[in-house]
N, C-alpha and C positions, 0 to 999 in steps of 0.2 A: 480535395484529396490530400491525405499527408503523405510524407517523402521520408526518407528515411533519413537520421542522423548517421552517419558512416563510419566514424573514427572515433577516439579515445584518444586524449593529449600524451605527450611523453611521460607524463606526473601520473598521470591514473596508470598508466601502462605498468611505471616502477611501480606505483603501490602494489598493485594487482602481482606483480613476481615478487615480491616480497612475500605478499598474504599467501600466494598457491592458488590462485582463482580466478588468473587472466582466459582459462577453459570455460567455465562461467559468465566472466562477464562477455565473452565474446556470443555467448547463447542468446546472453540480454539485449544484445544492442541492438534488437528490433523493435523494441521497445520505444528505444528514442526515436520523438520526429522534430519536427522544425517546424511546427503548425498543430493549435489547439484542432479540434474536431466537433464542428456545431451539433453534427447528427449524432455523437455521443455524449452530446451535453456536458460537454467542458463550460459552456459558456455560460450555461446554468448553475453549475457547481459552483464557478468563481461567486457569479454574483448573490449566491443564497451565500456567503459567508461574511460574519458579521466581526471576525477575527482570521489575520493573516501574518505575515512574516515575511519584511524586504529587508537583502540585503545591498549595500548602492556605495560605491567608493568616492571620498571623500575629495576632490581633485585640488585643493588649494592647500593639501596637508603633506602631501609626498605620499599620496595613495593608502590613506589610512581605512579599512573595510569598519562599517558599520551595520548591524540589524537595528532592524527600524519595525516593531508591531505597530499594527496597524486593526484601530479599536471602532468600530463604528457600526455599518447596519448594512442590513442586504441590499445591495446594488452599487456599494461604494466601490468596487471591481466590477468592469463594464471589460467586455470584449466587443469591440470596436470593429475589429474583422479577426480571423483568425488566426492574424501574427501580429494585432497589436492590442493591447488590453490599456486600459484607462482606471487611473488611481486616485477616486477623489481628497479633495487636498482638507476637507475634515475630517477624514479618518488617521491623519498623520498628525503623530505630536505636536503640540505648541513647542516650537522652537528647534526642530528635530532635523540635522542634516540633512535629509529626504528630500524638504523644502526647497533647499538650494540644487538640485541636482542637476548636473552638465548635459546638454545632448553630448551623445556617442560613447557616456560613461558606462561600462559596465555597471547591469543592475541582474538583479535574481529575488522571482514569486517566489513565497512556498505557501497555496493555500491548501489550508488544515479544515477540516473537521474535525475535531476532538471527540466528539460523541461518537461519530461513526469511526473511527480511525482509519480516515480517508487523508492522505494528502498528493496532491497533484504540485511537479515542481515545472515552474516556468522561467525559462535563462534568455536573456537576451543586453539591448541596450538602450538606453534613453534617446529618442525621436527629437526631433524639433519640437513638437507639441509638449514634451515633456514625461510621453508614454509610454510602456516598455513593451518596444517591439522585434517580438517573439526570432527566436534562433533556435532555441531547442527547444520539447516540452519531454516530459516525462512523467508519468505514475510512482509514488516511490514507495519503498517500504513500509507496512503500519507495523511493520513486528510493537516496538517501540512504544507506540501511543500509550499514556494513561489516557482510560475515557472522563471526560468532563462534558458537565451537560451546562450550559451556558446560561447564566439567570441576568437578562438583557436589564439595562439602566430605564428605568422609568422615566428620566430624562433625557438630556443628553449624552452620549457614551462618551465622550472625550470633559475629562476637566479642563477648562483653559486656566484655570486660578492653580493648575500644579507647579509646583518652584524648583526647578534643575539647579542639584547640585554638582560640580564637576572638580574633578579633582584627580591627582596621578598616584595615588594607592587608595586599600582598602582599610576601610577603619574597623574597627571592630562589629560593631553594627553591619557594617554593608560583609563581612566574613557571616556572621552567624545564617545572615541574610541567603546568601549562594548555598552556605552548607545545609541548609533545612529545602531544599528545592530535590523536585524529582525528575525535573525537565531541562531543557534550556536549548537554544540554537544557533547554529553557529553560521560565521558568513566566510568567505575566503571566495581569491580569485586567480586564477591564473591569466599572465599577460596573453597579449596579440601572437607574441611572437612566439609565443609555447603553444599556440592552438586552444585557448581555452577562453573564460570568460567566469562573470561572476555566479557565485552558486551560494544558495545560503539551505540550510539542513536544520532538520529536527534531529535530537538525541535526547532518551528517555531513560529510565531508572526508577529505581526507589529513594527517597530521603536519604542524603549522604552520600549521593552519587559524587558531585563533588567535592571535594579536599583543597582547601586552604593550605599552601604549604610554607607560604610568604605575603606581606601585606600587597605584595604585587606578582604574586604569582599560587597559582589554583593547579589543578588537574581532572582528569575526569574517564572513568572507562569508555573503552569502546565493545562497542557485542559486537556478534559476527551478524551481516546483514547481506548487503544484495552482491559481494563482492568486486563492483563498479569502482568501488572508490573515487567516488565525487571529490570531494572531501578532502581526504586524506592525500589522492594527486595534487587537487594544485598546492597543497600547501609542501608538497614535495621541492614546484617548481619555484614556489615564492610563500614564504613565510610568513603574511603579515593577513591577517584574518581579524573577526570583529565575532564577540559572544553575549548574548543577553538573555537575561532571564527575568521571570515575569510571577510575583504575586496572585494566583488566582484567588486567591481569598483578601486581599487587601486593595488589586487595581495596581500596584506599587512596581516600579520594573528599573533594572541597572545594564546601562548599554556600555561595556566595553570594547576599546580597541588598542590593539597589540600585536603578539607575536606568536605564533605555536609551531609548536615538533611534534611529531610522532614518535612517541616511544614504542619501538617495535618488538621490543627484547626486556619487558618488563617484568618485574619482580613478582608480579604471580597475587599480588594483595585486593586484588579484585577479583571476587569471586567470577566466571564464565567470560571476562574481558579477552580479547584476542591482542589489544593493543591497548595504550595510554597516550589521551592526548595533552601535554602541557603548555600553558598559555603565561606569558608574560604580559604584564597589563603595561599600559602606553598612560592611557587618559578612560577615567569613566563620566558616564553621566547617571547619574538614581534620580529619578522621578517618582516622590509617593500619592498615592491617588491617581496615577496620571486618567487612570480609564472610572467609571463609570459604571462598567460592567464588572460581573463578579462570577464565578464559575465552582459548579458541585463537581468534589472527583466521585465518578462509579465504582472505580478501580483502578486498580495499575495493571499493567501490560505481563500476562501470565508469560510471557517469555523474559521480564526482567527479575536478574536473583535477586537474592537478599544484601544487602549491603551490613556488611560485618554483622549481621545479627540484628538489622534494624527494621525488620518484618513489621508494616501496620501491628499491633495486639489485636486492631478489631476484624482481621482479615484474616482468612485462610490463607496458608502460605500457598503458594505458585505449584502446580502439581506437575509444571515439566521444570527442566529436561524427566525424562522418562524413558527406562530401558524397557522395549519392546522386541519379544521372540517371532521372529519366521517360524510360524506352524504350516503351510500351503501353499502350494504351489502350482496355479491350472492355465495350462495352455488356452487359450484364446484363440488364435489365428498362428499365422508364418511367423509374426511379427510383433504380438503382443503377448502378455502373460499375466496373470493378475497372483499378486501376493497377500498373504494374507499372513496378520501382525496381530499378535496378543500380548497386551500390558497387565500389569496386574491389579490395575483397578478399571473403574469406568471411567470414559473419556466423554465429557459432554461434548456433542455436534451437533448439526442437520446434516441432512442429505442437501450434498453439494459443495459443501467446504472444502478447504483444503489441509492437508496436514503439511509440517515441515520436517524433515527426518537428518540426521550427521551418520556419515559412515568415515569410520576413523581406521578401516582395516581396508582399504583399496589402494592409498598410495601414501605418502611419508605427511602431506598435507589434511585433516578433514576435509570430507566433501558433502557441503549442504544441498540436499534435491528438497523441490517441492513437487505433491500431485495431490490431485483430487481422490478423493478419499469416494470409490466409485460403491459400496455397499452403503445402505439406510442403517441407520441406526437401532436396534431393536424395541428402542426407549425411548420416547421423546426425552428423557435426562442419558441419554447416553450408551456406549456399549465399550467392552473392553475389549470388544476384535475391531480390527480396520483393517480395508483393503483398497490396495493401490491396483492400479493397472496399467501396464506402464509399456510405452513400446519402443522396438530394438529402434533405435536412431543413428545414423553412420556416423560415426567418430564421437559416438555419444559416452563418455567417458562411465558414468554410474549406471545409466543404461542398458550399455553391452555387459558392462560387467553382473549386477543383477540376473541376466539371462543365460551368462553362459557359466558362473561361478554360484551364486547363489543357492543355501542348501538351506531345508528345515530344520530348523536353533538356530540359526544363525540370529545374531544379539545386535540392535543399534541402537540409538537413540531417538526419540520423540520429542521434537521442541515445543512445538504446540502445531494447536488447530486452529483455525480462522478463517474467515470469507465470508463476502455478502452476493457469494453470488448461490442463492438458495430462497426458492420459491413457498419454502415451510417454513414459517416462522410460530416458536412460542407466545398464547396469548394468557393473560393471568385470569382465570374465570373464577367470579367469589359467589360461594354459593354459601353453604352453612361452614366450606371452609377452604381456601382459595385455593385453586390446582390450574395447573401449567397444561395447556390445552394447545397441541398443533390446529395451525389454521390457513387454508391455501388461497391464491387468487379463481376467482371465479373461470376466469378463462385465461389460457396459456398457451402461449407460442416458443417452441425448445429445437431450437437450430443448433446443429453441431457438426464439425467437418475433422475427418480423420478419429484421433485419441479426446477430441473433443466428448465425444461421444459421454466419457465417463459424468457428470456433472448433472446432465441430462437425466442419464441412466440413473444416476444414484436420487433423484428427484422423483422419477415415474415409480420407484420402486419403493420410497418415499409415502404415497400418497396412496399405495396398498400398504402400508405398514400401517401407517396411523388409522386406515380406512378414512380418506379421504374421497372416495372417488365418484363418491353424488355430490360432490360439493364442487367441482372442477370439470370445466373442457378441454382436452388437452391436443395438441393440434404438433406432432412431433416429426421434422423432418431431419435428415442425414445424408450426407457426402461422402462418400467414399470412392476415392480414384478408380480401384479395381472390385470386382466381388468377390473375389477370395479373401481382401482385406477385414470384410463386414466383419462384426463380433454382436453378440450378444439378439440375434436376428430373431431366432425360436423362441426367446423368452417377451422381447418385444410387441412378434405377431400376437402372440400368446395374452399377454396384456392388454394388446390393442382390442381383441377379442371378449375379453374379459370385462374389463371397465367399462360403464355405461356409454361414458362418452371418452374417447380418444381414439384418435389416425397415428399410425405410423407410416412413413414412406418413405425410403431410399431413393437416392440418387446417385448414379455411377455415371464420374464425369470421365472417365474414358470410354465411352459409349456414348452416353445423353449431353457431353459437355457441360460446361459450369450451370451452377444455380443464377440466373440473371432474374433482373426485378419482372420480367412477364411468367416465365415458371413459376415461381415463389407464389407471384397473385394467384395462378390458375390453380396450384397445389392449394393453397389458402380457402380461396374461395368455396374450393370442389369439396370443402369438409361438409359434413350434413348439418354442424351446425356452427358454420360460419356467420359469426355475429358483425358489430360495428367494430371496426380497429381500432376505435380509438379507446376501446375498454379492453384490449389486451395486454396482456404483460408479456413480453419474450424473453428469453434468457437466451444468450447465444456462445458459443464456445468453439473456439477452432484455433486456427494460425489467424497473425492479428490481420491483413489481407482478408481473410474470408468474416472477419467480425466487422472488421471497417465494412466492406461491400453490403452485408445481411443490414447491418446497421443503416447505411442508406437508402437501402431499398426498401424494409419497414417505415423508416419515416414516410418515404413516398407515396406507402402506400396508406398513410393514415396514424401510424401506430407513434402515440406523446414519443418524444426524444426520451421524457423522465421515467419511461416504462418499460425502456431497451433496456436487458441488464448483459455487462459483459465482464470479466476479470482477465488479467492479465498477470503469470508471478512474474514481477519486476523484485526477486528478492531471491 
């Protein structure tokens, strides 16, 4: 069972009242635990990644931070138990500080998916064994990801015959080098005695995100992301941070370490940046070839803008931000309300994704919400309405305000859509000429508890749009404390009725009490066509409390850990 992480250092705390988003991140912090989660297959995650991201302090330098990738093959990331993870020592550069690392030194995972724009970050410290065992874990941001799709080394991933050069500036070569990169990640740590520890982060863009501005000194924007400021805190508290960036089409990577500031009050020359961070370099190391491996980009990250006009030519430009009209407004219950948002084009989605929205008219700060975007799409490519549903929360800042101020016009912004938490996926069918074909899992299990509800909803309604529904079993259960709370119950029966095969069923745990793994089964079973669990897919959606719980109790009951699906915005 995970536990919750409590607090926020003095350094995240300042960054946070600087940004305007210490109301935010104090939303997130349940987010953080202190322990990976086998039943949501963290542990699987780690070990399918064949590319990852350490940062680990240098102890015989006067605590120099360094990023350390880490190039090798699925299983070189072992979780050992669920607060200690295992880092095999061929996936780490020939000759790469990593090697030497201290028990009790701060260390900090970031493993990445790039193709899916999945990263999970893991904070802790080096064990006796030499393993980093686990203090905090976390889901973080994918605003940011370019996707790449990985083209593994037919030999071995690691060069050992690569030659480290090191050196205390940047030559011109290693400048053109950073300034053509669309990525890069950074490391930083806050001490013991500031309550923090080591963190190492991804930060993404287009070409030319970074600016050379001296042979020892760069820059680079910051977007606006989960408002937590990881990052940006401890180097509030302690200035000395470590940044590398990585060649995907060459293997080639330059690990520096140095100094950085937050420039809070910046000149504006980055297009959508909230902030600027600048790095004075100490010592680098460039390794050409070091990996092995080599990586296709799909794209870059529709929430990253253009950097001074430096748009791909063979790309469509980015279609958010995006000004979005409140046309509607329907009451739902005591406590909910669903809005509905028209843009002036089409918005590619599925049912169940999420949108990201800025309201810059509530208080003297923007304030970024996310929600499930609870209507289907009318289009497998898209639709140019969207509807949130969104409910009153106590001392819910965007929330309350939406419900009791909110008028039709009303004008915000749309930064994008995303999420994989969606049971309809695009498939490409070539026939005499290739078309984009929705296609569902054969059988389905869709749990949701409270406002959870919407994801679900926008999925079942989903699978009547595309006419999906001889192709699907659907097996839909809900929590709701009181019954006056339900929403959307008429249309549900309605459906359940409707469609070949699907159950719907309520549960009111101020009456029936919680959903426990013996209900769940009984509910499950009692479907007319209750198959083998271990061919079901669930999707589950609630407060993370009622995901973790659903989540162990499906395994229990059969159902792969790799076919739980659950999202969480940590952003």
């Amino acid at each position: 069972m995970t536990t919750t992480a409590s607090t926020y250092h003095p350094g995240e705390l300042a960054a946070q009242d600087k940004a305007g988003t210490r109301g935010v991140a104090a939303e997130l912090l349940a987010g953080k635990t202190d322990t990976l989660s086998f039943s949501k297959n963290h542990d699987a995650f780690l070990a399918a990644q064949s590319f990852a991201v350490v940062s680990s302090v240098e102890s015989d330098s006067g605590g120099a931070m360094w990023v350390t990738p880490l190039f090798g093959q699925s299983g070189d990331l072992t979780a050992v138990s669920e607060t200690e993870i295992a880092i095999r020592a061929t996936a780490i550069p020939p000759g790469d500080f990593l090697h030497s690392r201290q028990p009790h030194s701060p260390i900090s995972l970031l493993g990445i998916d790039l193709n899916r724009r999945i990263r999970h970050r893991i904070n802790g410290y080096v064990n006796e064994q030499g393993n980093l065992q686990v203090t905090e874990y976390s889901p973080n941001c994918p605003k940011y990801i370019n996707r790449r799709e990985i083209i593994p080394s037919t030999t071995e991933p690691m060069n050992q015959d690569a030659v480290r050069q090191e050196r205390t500036a940047l030559t011109s070569s290693d400048q053109d080098f950073l300034q053509n990169m669309d990525t890069l990640w950074i490391g930083s740590y806050a001490k013991d005695k500031d309550g923090g520890g080591a963190d190492v982060n991804h930060r993404g863009g287009k070409p030319g995100m970074i600016r050379v501005t001296s042979p020892r000194t760069f820059e680079w924007p910051e977007y606006r992301g989960n408002g937590m400021f990881y990052t940006s805190g401890n180097i509030e508290v302690n200035d000395k941070a470590g940044v590398t960036v990585v060649d995907f089409t060459t293997g080639s990577m330059i690990q520096m370490t140095g100094r950085a500031v937050v420039d809070w009050n910046h000149d504006g020359s980055y297009e959508g940046a909230t902030r600027v961070m600048k790095f004075t370099l100490e010592r680098l190391v460039r390794t050409d070839h070091v990996t092995n491996h080599r990586w296709k980009r799909l794209d870059y990250s529709p929430y990253s803008p253009n950097i001074n006009g430096t748009a791909d030519n063979d790309e469509e430009d980015s279609i958010y931000p995006m000004p979005v009209t409140l046309a509607k407004i329907v009451t739902e219950s005591r406590n909910v309300k669903t809005f509905r948002w028209v843009a002036s084009r089409n918005i590619p989605f599925l049912p169940g994704q999420y949108a990201t929205f800025e309201f810059k008219n509530i208080e003297s700060q923007p304030q970024v919400r996310t929600w499930t975007l609870s209507e289907t799409p009318n289009s497998i490519h898209g639709d140019n309405t969207l509807d949130i549903t969104v409910k009153r929360i106590p001392g819910g800042l965007v929330t309350n305000w939406l419900h009791d101020y909110a008028e039709t016009g009303l004008q915000i912004t749309l930064l994008g859509v995303q999420g994989e938490m969606t049971a309809i996926t695009r498939v490409v069918k070539t026939n005499n000429e290739q078309q984009e074909q929705p296609t569902v899992p054969e059988n389905l299990i869709l749990l949701s508890a409270g406002i959870g509800i919407t994801p679900n909803v926008a999925m079942v309604r989903g699978v009547g749009a595309f006419v999906l529904q001889q192709q699907t079993k659907i097996q839909m259960i809900h929590v709701e404390r009181y019954e006056e709370d339900l929403i959307y119950q008429s249309e549900l029966q309605r459906r359940a009725r409707n469609y070949p095969y699907m159950t719907y069923t309520n549960v009111i745990s101020s009456k029936e009490g919680r959903l426990n793994q013996k209900k769940l089964s009984n509910l499950l079973t009692a479907s007319p066509w209750a198959g083998d669990m271990k061919q079901q897919e669930a999707y589950i959606c609630g407060p993370t409390t009622f995901m973790t719980s659903m989540t162990e109790h499906l395994v229990a009951l059969g159902v792969p850990a790799a076919n739980i699906h659950t999202e969480s915005f940590e952003f």
